[in-house]
C-alpha positions as CSV (number, residue, x, y, z in Angstrom):
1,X,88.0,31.3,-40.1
2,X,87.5,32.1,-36.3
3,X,85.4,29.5,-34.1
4,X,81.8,29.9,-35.0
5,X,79.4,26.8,-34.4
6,X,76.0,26.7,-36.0
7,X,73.1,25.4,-34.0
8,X,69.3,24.8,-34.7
9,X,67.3,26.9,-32.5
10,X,65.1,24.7,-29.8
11,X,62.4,25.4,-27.1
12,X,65.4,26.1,-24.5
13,X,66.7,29.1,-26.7
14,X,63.6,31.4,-26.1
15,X,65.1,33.7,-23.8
16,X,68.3,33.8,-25.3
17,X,66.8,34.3,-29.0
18,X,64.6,37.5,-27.6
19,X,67.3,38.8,-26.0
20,X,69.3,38.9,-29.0
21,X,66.9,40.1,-31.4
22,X,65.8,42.7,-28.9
23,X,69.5,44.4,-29.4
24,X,70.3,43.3,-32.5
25,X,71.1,45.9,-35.4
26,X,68.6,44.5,-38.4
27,X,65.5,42.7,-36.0
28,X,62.0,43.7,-36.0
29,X,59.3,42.5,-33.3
30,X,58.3,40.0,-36.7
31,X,61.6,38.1,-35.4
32,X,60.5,37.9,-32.0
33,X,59.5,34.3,-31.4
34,X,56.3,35.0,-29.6
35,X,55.8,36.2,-33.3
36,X,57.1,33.5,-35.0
37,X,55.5,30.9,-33.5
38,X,51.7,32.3,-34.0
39,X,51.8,29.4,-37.1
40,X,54.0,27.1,-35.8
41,X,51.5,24.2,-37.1
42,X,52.3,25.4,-40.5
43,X,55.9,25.3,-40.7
44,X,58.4,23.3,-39.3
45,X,61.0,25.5,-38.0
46,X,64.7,25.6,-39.1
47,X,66.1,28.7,-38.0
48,X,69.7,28.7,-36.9
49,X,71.8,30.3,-34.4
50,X,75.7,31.2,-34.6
51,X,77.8,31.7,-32.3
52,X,81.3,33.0,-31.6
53,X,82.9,29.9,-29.0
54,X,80.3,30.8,-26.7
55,X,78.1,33.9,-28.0
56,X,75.5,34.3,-29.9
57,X,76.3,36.8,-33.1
58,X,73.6,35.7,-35.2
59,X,70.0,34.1,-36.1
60,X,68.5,33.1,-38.9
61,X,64.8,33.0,-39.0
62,X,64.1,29.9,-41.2
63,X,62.1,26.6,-41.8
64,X,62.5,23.6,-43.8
65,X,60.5,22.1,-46.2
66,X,61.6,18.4,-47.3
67,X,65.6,18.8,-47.9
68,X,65.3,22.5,-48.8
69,X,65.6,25.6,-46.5
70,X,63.8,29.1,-46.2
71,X,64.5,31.9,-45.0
72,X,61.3,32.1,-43.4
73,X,58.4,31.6,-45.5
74,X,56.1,32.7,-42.7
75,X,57.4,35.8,-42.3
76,X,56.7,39.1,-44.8
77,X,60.6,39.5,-44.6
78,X,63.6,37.9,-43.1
79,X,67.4,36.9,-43.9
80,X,70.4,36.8,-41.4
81,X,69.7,38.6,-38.2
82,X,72.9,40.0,-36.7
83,X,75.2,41.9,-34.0
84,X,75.6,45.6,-34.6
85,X,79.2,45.0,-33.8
86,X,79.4,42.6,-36.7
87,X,82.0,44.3,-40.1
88,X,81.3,42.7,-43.3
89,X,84.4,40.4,-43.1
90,X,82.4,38.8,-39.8
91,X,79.2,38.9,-41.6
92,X,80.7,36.6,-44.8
93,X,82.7,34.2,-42.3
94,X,78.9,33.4,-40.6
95,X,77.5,33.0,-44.2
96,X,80.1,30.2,-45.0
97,X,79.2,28.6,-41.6
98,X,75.6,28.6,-42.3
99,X,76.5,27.3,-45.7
100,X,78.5,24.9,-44.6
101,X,75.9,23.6,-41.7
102,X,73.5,23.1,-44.9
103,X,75.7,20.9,-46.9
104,X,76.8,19.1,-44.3
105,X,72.9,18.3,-43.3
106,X,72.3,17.4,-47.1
107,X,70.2,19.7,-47.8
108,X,69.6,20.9,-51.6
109,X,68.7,24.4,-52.0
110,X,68.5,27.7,-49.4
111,X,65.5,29.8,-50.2
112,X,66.7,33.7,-48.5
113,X,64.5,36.7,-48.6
114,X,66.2,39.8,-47.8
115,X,64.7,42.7,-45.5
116,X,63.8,45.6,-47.8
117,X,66.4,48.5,-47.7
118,X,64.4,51.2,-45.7
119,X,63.7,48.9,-42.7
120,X,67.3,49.0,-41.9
121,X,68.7,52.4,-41.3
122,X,72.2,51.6,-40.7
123,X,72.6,49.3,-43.6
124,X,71.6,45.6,-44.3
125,X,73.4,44.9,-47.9
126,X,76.1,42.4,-46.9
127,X,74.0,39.2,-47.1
128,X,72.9,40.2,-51.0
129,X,76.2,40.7,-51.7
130,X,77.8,37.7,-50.4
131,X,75.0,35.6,-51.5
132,X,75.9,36.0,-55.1
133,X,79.4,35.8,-54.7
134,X,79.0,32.5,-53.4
135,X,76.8,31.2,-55.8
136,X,72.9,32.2,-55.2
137,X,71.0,34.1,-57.9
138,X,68.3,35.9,-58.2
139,X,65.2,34.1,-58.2
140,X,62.5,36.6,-58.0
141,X,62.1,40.4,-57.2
142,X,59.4,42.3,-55.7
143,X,58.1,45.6,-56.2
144,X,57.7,46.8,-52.3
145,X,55.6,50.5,-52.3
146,X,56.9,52.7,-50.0
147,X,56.8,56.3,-49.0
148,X,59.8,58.2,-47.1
149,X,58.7,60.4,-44.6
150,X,61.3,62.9,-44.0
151,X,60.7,63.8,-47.2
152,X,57.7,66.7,-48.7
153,X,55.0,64.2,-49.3
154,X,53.7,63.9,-53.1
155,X,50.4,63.3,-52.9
156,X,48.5,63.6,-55.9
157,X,46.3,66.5,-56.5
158,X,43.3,64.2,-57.1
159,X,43.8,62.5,-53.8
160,X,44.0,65.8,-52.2
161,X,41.2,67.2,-54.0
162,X,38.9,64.4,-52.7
163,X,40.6,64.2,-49.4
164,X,39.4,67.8,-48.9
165,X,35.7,66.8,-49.8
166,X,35.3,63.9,-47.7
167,X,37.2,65.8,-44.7
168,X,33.2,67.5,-45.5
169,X,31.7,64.3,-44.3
170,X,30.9,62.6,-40.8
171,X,33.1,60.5,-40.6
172,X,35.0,59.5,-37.5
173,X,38.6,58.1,-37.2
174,X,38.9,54.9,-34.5
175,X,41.7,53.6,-33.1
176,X,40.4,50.9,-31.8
177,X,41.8,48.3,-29.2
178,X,39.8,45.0,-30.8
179,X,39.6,43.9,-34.2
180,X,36.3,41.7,-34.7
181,X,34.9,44.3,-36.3
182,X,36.9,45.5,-39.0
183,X,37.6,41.7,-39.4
184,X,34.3,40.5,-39.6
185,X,32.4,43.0,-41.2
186,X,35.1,44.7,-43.6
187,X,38.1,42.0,-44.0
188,X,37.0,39.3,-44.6
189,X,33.4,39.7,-46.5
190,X,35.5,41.9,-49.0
191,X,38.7,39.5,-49.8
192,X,36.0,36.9,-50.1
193,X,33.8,38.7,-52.2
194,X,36.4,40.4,-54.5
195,X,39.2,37.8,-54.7
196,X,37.4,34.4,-52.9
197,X,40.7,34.8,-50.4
198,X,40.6,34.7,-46.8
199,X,43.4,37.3,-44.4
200,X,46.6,35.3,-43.7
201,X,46.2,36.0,-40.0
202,X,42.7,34.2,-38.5
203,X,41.3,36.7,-36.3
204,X,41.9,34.7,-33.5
205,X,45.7,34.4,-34.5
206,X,45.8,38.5,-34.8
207,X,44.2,39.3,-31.6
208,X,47.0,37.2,-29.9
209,X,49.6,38.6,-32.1
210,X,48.4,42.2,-31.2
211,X,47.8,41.2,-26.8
212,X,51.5,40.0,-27.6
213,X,52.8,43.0,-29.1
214,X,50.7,46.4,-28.2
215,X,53.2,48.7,-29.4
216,X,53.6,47.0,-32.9
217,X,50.3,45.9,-33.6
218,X,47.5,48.7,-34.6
219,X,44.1,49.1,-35.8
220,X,42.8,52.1,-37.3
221,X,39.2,52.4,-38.6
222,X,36.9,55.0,-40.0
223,X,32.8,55.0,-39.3
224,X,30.1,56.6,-41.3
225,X,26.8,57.2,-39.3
226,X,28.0,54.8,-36.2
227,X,29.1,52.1,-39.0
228,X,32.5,51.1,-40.0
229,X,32.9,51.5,-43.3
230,X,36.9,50.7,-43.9
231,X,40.4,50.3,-41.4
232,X,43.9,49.5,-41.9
233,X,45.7,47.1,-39.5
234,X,49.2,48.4,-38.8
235,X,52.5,46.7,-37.7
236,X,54.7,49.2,-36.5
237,X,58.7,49.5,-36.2
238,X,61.4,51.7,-34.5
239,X,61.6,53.8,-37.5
240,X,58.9,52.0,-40.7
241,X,54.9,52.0,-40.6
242,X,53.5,48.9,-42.6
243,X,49.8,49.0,-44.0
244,X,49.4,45.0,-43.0
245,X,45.4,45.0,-43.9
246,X,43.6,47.2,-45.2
247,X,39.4,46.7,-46.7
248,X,36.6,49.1,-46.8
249,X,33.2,47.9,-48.0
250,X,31.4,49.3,-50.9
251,X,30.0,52.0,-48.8
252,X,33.2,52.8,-47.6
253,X,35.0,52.6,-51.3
254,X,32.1,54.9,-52.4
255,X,32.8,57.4,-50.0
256,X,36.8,57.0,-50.8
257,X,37.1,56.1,-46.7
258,X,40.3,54.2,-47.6
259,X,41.7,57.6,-49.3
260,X,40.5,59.2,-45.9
261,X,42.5,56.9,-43.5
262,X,45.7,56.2,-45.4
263,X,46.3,60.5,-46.0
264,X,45.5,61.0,-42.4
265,X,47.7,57.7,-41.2
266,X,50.8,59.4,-43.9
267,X,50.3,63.1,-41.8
268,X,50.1,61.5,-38.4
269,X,52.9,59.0,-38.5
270,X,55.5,62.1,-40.6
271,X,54.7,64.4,-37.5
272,X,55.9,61.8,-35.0
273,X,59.0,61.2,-37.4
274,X,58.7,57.5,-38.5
275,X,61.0,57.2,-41.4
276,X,59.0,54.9,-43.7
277,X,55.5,54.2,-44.5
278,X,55.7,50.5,-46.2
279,X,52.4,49.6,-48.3
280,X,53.5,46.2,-49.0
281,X,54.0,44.8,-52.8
282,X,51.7,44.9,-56.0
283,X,52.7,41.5,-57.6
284,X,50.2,39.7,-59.2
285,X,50.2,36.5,-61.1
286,X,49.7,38.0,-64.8
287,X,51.5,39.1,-67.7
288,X,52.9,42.1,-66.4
289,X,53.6,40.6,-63.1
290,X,51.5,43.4,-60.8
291,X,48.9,44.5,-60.2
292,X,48.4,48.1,-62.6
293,X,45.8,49.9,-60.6
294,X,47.2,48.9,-57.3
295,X,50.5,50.2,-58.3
296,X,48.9,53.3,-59.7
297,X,47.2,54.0,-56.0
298,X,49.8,53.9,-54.2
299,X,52.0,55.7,-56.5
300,X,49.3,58.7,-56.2
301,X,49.3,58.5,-52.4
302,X,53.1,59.5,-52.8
303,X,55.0,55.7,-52.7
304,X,57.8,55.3,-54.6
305,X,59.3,51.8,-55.4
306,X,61.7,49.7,-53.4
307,X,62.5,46.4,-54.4
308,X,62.7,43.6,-52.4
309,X,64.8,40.6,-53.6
310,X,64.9,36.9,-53.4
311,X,67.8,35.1,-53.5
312,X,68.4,31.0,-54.6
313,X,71.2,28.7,-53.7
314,X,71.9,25.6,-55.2
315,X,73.9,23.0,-53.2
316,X,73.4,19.2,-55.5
């Protein structure tokens, strides 16, 4: 094994972190630490950095609960973050660093939480597979709904039917530079009404998230006589579109608003060629595991389904 040393990322790394992620072949702005860092009250951070004698090859996004590691549970996906110059031989001789860092910390089980497949256009499979040679299983699997956009969209013919209709209607499409209002008067009244929950993000925490990261960070809302009536807070990639949020309020769901804004997002972000438009997962804790009509909804707005995996390692 060549001469890689593992390291736990401090306050002095900052620049050195951003630099790498900003270069590196499988890093989103979510890695960023300006990111990261939003809930740093919540989580006590264990993310490692690699190096090769005396450069940095690697980062893993992670924090540590007790004597057990993951690969970040703050974050909607993460795993090993790594040089594009990196082969697979490279990329399993960091793993049994990492691995080896754990054990030799005490530690009793690493939580990791791969990226899903379309995020990573030039390939991101190495980690999975080494994982299980080394030991990990699977622990849990997600349905992530996703549509490709250099592919014909397949929209159903009910959502285009209405679509049609309520193109009819007054209503305006915003994108709008604040987010107070979809926040306070379409977030979160309907997550509290429908499912007592509140957003993950505060919206003090998004604003700064989104002053941080203009470029990533979006907010796209549709009014109905001069009142919102439903929006969709993006976070946006090189090459994938994510639906992060997205409410409308009973005037807006009458209307179909949130039919309205996701077919005109799918058109708008295929003619500037994004690759990916990611609606998120439909888990649910039930019988079945997700959540039917959510599934169904997205299928009909032309998703397909992408898994994304978890992955458990045992170490006592």
């Amino acid at each position: 094994m060549k001469n890689y040393s593992v390291k736990p990322y401090r306050e002095s790394d900052y620049a050195n972190w951003n630099a790498f992620i900003g270069q590196a072949k499988n890093a989103t702005f979510l890695f960023h630490r300006d990111f990261m860092e939003y809930h740093r009250d919540r989580f006590e951070d264990f993310s490692l950095m690699v190096f090769e004698d005396e450069k940095l090859i690697a980062v893993l996004p992670a924090n540590r609960v007790g004597d057990i590691v993951y690969s970040h549970q703050g974050l909607t996906y993460g795993g090993l973050v790594y040089s594009p110059k990196l082969n697979g031989e490279k990329v399993e001789e960091i793993l049994d660093s990492i691995l080896s860092f754990f054990k030799e910390n005490e530690l009793q089980s690493f939580f990791y939480k791969s990226i899903p497949m379309f995020y990573t256009s030039k390939g991101n499979a190495e980690m999975d597979f080494f994982m299980l040679k080394k030991g990990a299983f699977l622990d849990k699997k997600e349905m992530n709904l996703g549509i490709n956009l250099s592919m014909p969209l397949t929209i159903s013919k009910s959502k285009l039917k209405h679509f049609r209709k309520i193109q009819e209607l007054d209503l305006e499409l915003v994108q709008e530079q604040q987010l107070e209002s979809f926040w306070g008067l379409v977030l979160e009244p309907r997550l509290l009404e429908k499912y007592n929950a509140t957003p993950v993000h505060t919206l003090q925490e998004i604003t700064k998230l989104k002053e941080k990261f203009p470029n990533n960070i979006k907010q796209f809302s549709v009014y109905f006589e001069d009142v919102i009536i439903a929006g969709i807070t993006l976070f946006e990639t090189e090459t994938v579109v994510k639906s992060q949020y997205g409410a409308t309020t009973k005037k807006g769901e009458e209307l179909r608003a949130l039919d309205f804004l996701f077919i005109n997002l799918i058109e708008k972000y295929k003619s500037e060629g994004k690759l990916f438009f990611d609606m998120g997962i439909v888990n649910e804790d039930n019988e079945k595991g997700y959540h039917a009509g959510l599934l169904k909804q997205k299928e009909e707005l032309g998703c397909s389904v992408y898994s994304q995996d978890f992955y458990k390692m045992n170490f006592i």
